[in-house]
C-alpha positions as CSV (number, residue, x, y, z in Angstrom):
1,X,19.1,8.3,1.5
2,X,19.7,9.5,5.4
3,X,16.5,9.1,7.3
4,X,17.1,11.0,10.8
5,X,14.4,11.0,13.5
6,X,15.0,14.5,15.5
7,X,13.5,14.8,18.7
8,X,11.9,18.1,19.3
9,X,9.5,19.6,21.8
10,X,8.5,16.6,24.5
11,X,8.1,13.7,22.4
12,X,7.9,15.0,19.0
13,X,9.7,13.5,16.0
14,X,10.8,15.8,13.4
15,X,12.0,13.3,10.5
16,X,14.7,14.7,8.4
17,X,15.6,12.9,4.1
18,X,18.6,13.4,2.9
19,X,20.3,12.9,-0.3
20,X,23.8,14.1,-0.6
21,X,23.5,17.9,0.6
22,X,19.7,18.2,0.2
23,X,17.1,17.2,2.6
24,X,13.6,17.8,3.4
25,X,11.8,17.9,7.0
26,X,8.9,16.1,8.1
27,X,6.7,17.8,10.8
28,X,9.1,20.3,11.7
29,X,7.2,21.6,15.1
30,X,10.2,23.4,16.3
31,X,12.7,25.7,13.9
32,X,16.0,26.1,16.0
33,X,16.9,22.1,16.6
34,X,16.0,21.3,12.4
35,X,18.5,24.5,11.7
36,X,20.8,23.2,14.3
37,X,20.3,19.9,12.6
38,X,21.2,20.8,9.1
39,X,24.3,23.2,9.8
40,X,25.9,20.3,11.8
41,X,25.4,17.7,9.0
42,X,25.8,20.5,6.7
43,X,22.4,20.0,5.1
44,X,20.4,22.4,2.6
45,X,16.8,22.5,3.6
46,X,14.6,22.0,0.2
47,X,11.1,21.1,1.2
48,X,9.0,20.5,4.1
49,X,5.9,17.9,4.3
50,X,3.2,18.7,7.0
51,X,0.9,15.5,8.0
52,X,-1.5,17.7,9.5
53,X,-2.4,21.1,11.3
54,X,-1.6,20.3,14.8
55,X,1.0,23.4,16.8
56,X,3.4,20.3,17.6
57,X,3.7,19.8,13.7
58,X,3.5,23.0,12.0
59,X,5.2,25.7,15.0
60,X,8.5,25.4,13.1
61,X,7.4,25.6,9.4
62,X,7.4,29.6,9.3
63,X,10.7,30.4,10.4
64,X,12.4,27.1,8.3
65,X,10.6,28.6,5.3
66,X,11.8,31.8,6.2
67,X,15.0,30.5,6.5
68,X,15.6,28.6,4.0
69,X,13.0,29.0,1.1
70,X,12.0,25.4,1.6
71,X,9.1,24.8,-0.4
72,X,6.0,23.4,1.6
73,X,3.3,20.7,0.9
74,X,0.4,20.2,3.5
75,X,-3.5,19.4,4.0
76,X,-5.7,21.5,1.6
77,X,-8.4,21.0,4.1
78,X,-6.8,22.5,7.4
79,X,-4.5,25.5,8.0
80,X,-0.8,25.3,7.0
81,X,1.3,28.3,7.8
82,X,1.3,29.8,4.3
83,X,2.4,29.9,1.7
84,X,2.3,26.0,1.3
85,X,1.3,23.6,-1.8
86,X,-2.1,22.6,-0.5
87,X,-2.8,18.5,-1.1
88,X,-6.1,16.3,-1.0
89,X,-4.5,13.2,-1.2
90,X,-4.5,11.0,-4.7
91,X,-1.4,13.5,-5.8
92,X,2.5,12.2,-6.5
93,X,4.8,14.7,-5.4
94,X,8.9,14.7,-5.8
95,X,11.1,14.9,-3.2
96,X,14.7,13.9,-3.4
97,X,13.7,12.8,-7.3
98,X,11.5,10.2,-5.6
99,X,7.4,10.1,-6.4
100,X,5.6,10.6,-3.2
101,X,2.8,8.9,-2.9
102,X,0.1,11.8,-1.0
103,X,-2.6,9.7,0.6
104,X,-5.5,11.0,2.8
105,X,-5.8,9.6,6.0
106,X,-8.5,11.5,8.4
107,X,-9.3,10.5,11.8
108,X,-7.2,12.2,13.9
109,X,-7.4,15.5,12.0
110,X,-10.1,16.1,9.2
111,X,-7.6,16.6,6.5
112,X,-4.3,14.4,7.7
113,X,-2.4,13.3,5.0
114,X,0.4,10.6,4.9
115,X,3.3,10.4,2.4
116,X,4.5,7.3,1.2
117,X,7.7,7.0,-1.4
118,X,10.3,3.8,-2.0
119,X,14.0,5.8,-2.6
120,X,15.7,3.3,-5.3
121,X,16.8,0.3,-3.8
122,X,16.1,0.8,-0.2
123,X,12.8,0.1,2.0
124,X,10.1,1.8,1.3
125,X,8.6,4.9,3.7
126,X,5.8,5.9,5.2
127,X,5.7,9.1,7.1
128,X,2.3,9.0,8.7
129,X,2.4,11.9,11.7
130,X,-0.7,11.2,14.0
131,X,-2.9,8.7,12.3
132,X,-0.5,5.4,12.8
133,X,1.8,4.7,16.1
134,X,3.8,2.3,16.5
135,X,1.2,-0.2,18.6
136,X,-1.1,2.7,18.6
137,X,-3.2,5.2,16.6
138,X,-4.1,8.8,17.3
139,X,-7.0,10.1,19.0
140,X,-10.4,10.8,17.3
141,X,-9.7,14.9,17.3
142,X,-11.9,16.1,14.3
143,X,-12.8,12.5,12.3
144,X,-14.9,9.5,12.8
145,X,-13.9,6.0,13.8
146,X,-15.1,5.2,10.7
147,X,-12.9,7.1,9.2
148,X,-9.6,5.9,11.0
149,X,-10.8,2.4,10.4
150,X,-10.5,3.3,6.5
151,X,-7.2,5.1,6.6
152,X,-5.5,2.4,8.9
153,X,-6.6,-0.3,6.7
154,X,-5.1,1.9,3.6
155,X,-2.0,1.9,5.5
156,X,-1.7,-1.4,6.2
157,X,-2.2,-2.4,3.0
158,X,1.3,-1.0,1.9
159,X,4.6,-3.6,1.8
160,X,5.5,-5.1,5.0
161,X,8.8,-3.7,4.6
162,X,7.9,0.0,4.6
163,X,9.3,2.0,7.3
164,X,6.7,3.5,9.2
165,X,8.3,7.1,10.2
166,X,5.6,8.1,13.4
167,X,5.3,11.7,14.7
168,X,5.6,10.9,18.5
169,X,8.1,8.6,20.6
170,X,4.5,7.2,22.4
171,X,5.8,2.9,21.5
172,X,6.9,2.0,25.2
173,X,3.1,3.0,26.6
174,X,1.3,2.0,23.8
175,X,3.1,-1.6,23.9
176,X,2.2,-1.5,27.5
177,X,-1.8,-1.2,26.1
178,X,-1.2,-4.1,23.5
179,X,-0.1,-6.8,26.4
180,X,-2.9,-6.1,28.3
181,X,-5.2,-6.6,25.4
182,X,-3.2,-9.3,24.3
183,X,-1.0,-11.1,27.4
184,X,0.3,-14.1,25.2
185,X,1.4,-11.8,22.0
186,X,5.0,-13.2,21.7
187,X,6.0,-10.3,18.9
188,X,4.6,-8.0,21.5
189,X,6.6,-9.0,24.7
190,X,9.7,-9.2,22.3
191,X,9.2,-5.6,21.1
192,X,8.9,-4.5,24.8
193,X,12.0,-6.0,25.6
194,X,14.0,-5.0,22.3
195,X,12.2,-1.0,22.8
196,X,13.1,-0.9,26.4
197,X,16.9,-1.5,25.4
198,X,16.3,1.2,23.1
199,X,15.2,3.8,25.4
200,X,17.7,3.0,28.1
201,X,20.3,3.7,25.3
202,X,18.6,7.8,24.4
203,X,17.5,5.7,20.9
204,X,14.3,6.0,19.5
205,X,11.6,3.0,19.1
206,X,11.3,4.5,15.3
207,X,10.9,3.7,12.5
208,X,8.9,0.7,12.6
209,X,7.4,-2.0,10.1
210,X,4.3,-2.5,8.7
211,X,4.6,-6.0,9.3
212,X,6.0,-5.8,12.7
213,X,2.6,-3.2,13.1
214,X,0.3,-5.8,12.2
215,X,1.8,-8.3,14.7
216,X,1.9,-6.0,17.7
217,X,-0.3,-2.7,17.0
218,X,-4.2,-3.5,18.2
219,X,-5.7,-0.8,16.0
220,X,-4.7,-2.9,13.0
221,X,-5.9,-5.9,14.8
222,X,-9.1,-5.2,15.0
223,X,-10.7,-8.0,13.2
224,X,-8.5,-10.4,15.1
225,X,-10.6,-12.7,17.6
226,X,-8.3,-11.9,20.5
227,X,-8.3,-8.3,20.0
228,X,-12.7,-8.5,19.9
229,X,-12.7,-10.8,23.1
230,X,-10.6,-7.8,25.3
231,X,-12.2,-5.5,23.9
232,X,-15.7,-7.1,24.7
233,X,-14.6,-8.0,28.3
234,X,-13.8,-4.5,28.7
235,X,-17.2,-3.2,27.5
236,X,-18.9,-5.5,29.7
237,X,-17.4,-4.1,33.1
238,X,-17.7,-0.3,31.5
239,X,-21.7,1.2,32.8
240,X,-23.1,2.2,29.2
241,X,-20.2,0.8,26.8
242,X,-21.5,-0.5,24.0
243,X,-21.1,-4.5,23.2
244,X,-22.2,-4.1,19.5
245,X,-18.8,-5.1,18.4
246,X,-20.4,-6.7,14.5
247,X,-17.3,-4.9,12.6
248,X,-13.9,-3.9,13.0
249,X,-15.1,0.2,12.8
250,X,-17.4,-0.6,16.1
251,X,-14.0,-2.6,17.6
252,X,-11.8,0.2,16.7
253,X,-14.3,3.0,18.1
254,X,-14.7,1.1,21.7
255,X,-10.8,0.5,21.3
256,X,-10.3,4.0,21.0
257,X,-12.2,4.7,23.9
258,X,-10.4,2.6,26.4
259,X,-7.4,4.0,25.1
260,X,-8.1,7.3,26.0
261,X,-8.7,6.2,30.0
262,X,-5.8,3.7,30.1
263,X,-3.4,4.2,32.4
């Protein structure tokens, strides 16, 4: 299969599958570059996937249904341009004769969903929009820390080898977050290097690894002792930040929080 990341908006990432002549969009928060995308590879839209209900994810999915008559799956629980196949998670879905796995990952939104298939003989993919970054996670929008906690673990639990499709060309600053909770990371200050490259060349940071992600990404580090000591430190020089760091959801909550301020 063709697995296109197409940049859209500021630093969006509509993903675009392919088999042959048929291919489905990811995210698609803009219409005109996806149609612009398919005439020029001369690609039929057939479906679009929507992680969650954010404008940067859905502002395209009208007019590329319209369009094309792409059918559309998306969160049950928040609202999808219609019509659209609504999903809970727990649910296979087809797409390019591949089973999609549907799996429901709140934090970020209330009803994100991730999508999570292995085309035949190739790597498998995750396509995760705001919940998992590469180095990073997505703010705490609508869910609990808690409830990111659970859905990064259920992601991290895939192969190693998935390809982990983010929503938002965000690596270079996040990885810039991970050295300074982490300053003797190798895997980290080689992905700086090898993403910097990247970037000078107009090339995306994505798609990732799962197990590059687990070396390098803090918010699936957070039972690691390194990644408790910075964050500890931190809450110590913070007036009213809590220490009570007993489990990786209180880690990832203060984690979280420094994120949000870090410049």
């Amino acid at each position: 299969m063709d697995l296109i990341a197409l940049p859209v908006l500021d630093d969006n990432y509509v993903w675009l599958l392919a088999d042959g002549d048929r291919a489905w969009a990811v995210d698609p928060g803009a219409a005109v570059p996806v149609l612009e995308a398919l005439h020029a590879l001369g690609w039929k839209l057939a479906g679009i996937l929507v992680t969650h209900h954010h404008a940067d994810h859905v502002g395209g999915v009208a007019q590329l249904h319209a369009a094309t008559g792409a059918i559309v799956y998306g969160p049950a629980q928040e609202t999808i341009p219609e019509p659209y196949q609504p999903l809970l998670g727990g649910e296979t879905v087809q797409v390019l004769d591949v089973p999609w796995r549907v799996m429901a990952v709140p934090g970020h939104t209330a009803g994100h969903l991730a999508y999570y298939g292995q085309p035949p003989h190739e790597a498998p993919i995750l396509f995760c929009g705001d919940t998992l970054f590469s180095a990073g996670c997505g703010r705490l929008f609508e869910g609990t820390a808690a409830q990111m906690q659970a859905s990064l673990d259920a992601l991290a639990a895939l192969p190693g080898a998935t390809r982990v499709c983010c929503a938002h060309e965000y690596t270079q600053s996040n990885l810039r977050f991970a050295r300074a909770l982490e300053p003797d990371n190798a895997a980290i200050a080689q992905h700086i290097a090898w993403c910097d490259a990247q970037r000078a060349q107009g090339l995306p940071t994505l798609p990732s690894t799962l197990a590059l992600e687990r070396r390098i990404n803090p918010f699936l580090r957070t039972r690691e002792p390194a990644v408790i000591a910075a964050v500890r430190a931190h809450c110590n020089t913070q007036a009213g930040a809590s220490t009570n760091l007993s489990n990786a959801t209180a880690v990832l909550a203060a984690l979280r929080e420094w994120k949000n301020t870090y410049a």
